[in-house]
N, C-alpha and C positions, 0 to 999 in steps of 0.2 A: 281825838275828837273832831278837829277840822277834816281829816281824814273822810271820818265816818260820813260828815254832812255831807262834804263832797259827792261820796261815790254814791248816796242815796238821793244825789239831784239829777246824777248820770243815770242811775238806770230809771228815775223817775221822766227824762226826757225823751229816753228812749222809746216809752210805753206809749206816752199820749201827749205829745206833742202837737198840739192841734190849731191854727188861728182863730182869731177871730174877726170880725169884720173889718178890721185896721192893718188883718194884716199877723197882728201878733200873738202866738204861741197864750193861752189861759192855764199856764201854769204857774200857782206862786211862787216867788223870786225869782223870775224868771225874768233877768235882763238880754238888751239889744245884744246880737253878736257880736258886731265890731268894741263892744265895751268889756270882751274877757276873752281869757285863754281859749282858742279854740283845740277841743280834744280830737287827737288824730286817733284813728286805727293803730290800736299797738301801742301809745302809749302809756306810760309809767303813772298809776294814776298818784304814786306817792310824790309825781312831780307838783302835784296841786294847782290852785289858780291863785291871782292874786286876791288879795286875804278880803279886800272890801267885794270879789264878784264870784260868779258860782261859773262852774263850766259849763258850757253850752252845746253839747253836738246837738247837728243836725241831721235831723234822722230820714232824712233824703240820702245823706251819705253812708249810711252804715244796712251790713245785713243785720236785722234783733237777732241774738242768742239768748236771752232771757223769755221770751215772749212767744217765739215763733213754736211753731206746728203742733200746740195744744187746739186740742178739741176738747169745750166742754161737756161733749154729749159720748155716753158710753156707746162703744163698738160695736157695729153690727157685720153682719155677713151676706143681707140679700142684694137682690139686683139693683135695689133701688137703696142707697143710704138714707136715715133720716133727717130730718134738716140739720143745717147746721156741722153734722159730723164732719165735712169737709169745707170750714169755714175760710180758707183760703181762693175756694174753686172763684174762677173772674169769666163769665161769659162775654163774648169780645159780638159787639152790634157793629155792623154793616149797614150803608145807604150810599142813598146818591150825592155824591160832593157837593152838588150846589141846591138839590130841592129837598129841603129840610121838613119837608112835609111829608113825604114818604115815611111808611113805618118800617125803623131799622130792624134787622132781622140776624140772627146769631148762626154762624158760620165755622167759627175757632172757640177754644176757651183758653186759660190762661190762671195763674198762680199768684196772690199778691204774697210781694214778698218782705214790704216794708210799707209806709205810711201812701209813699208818694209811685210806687212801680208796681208794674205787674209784669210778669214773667212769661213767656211765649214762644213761637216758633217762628222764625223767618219767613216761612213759605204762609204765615198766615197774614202778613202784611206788605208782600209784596208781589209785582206782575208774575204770573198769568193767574194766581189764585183771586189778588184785588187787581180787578181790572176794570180801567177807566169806562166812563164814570163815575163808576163804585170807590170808596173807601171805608177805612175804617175809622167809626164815629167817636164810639165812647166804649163802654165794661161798666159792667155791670157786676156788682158786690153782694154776698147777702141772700142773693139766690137758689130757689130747691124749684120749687114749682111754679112756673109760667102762668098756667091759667088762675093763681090768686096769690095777693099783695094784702095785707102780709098772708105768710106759708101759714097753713094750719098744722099742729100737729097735736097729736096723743100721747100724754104721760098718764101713767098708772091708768088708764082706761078713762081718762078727761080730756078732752079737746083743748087747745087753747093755741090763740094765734102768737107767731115768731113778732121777732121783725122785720118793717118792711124792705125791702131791697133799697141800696143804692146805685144808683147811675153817674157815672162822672166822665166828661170828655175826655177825649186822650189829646194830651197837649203837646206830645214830643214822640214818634216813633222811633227807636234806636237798633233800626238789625244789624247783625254783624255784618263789617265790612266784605268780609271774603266767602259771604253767604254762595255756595254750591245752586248755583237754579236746574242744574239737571238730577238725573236718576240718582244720583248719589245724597242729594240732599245735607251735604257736610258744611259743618258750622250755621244750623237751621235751628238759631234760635237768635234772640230780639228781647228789649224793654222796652214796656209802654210807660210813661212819666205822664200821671195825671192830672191833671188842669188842679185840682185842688189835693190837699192832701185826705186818709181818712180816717176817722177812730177809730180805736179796735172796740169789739162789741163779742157779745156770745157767737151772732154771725157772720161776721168777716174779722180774721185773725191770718198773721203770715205763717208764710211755710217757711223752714229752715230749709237751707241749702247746703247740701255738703259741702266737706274741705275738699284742695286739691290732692289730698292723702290717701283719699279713705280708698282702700282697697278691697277685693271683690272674692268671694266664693264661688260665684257666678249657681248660686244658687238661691238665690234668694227669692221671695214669694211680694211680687208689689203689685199697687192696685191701683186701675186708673179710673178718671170720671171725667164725663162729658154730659151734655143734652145731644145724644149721640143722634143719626140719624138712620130715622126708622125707615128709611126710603123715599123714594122720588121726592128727595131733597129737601124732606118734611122732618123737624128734628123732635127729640123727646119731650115731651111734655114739663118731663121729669126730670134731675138729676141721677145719670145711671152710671152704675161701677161694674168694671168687671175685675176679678183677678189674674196677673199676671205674669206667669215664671218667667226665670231667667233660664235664658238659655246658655250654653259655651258658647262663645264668640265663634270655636270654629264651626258650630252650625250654620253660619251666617256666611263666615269669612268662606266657604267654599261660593258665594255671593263675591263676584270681585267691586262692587258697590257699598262693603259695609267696610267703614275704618273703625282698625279696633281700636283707637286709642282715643275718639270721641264719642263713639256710641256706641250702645246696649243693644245686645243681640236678646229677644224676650218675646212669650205668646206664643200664639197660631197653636196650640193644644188644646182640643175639646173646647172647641170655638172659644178659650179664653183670647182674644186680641181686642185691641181697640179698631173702632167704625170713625167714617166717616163726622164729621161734626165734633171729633173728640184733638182733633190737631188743636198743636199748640197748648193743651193741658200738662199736668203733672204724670210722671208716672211715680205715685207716691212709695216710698218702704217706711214703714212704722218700724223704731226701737223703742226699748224699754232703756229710761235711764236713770238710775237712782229712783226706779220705781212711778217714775212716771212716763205715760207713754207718746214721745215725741217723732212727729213726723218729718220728711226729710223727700224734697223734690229731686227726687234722685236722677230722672231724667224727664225729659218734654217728649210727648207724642210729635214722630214725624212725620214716619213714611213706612209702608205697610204695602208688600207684594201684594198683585190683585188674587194671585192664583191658590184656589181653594179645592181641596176634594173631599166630599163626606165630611163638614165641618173641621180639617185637619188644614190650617194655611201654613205656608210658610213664614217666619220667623219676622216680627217687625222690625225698623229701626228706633233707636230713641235717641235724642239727645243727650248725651253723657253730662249733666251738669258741674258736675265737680271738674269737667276737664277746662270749664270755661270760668272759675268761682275768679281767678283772677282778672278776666274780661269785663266781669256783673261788677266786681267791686270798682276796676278801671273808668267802668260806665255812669258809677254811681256819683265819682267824684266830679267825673267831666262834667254830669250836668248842673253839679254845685255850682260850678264855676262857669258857665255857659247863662246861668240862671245871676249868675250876678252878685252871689250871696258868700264866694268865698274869701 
């Protein structure tokens, strides 16, 4: 029985962990952390807590495997998703460091992957792409269409509005140390740790992140999304997807620029590729599992040869995320403990 309470306080912390004005978490029985066992990764939950307090992770520290990469909204196939179907997607805003009057303007996008991070590409937060005076500001949650707050959409042939978008600063950039700044692009990916943390809703939910296990057919069919841009550095209105295969690595590897052992050879077939404005996104693969259908940030949009002919490009890079899942959990904890709170 004790058992049972326990692991139904765990995953109930896991879900909606949220502060409130003091500071502390609005969930019932929900005591201080330095006042119970704190649950690591991995452990035994039959080790239990003591008997007068409930366990407490903090869900800064963990990826969800309960929660992550549902979408409440059934499947579509066109250019443009409907709202909400990719409630994960994080549009990453841009300004001026110091005149905060300027209006920030979206550049990169990016994956939340937990209450407090969003998931991204190196080369979207660092020199020559943000370059001084420019940085990057805040992400934006919740998001389909730019020109209105909230998204309207169409069920059964009725309008009705979503909800509204959220914005939160970014309080901590974390790129990888041995981030690649040339043509290679290798190890070009990064966490953003948000100024607050945020609830999960119908429109902003995390994406699941592979293991470092999962192994590859190299056939697989993933899909990515961006507010792509539609030219002279003007981006989509809209939230747009494209479809895109995997290729053999050795398509790529005759590339002496592509490492296979961190990144996805994929795209450039009948103009499926990712654009400009879509860096630093997911490139998502949908499984079925035990009948429901959960999604998986299989890799982050990089870098993409310029050279095209008759819609046929050559082959993108991605970010391999599963190669870095011990990095993201590395990073998760660091910032527990940088934050003060381990």
């Amino acid at each position: 029985m004790f058992f049972g309470h326990t692991f139904l306080h765990f995953l109930l912390m896991l879900q909606v962990l949220v502060p409130h004005s003091n500071g502390e978490p609005s969930v019932p029985g929900w005591v201080p952390p330095y006042k119970c066992f704190r649950m690591r990764a991995g452990v035994n939950l039959l080790r239990g807590c003591d008997t007068d307090k409930y366990c407490c992770p903090e869900p800064e520290m963990y990826l969800p495997h309960v929660t992550c990469g549902k979408s409440r909204t059934q499947p579509t196939k066109g250019r443009e998703p409907v709202p909400n179907e990719f409630p994960w997607m994080a549009m990453l805003l841009y300004g001026h460091k110091y005149n905060t009057s300027e209006k920030l303007l979206p550049k990169c996008g990016g994956s939340l992957i937990n209450n407090w991070h969003v998931l991204t590409a190196a080369h979207c937060v660092e020199y020559p792409f943000v370059e001084y005076p420019f940085a990057l500001k805040s992400v934006r949650l919740g998001e389909h269409d730019t020109s209105t707050n909230p998204d309207l959409t169409v069920v059964n042939g009725i309008s009705r509005y979503t909800h509204r978008y959220l914005e939160i600063e970014v309080d901590k950039i974390i790129a990888h140390e041995q981030f690649n700044h040339g043509k290679k692009m290798i190890n070009d990916i990064a966490l953003l740790r948000l100024q607050v943390p945020v609830r999960y809703t119908e429109a902003i939910q995390p994406i699941c992140i592979p293991g470092p296990h999962i192994t590859s057919s190299h056939k697989r069919m993933f899909q990515a999304s961006g507010w792509s841009d539609m030219g002279k550095g003007i981006p989509s209105q809209v939230l747009l997807r494209s479809f895109i295969p995997e290729r053999h690595p050795d398509v790529c590897k005759s590339n002496d620029e592509f490492d296979f052992g961190s990144q996805i050879c994929a795209g450039g077939l009948d103009g499926n590729y990712t654009r400009r404005g879509d860096s630093g996104g997911p490139l998502m693969e949908t499984v079925i599992h035990e009948n429901v259908r959960v999604t998986y940030a299989s890799g982050i949009v990089s870098y993409r040869p310029k050279t095209c002919q008759q819609n046929i490009c050559k082959p993108a890079f991605y970010t391999k995320t599963a190669y870095f899942f011990d990095w993201i959990n590395s990073k998760l904890q660091s910032a527990l403990i940088d934050s003060g709170q381990k």
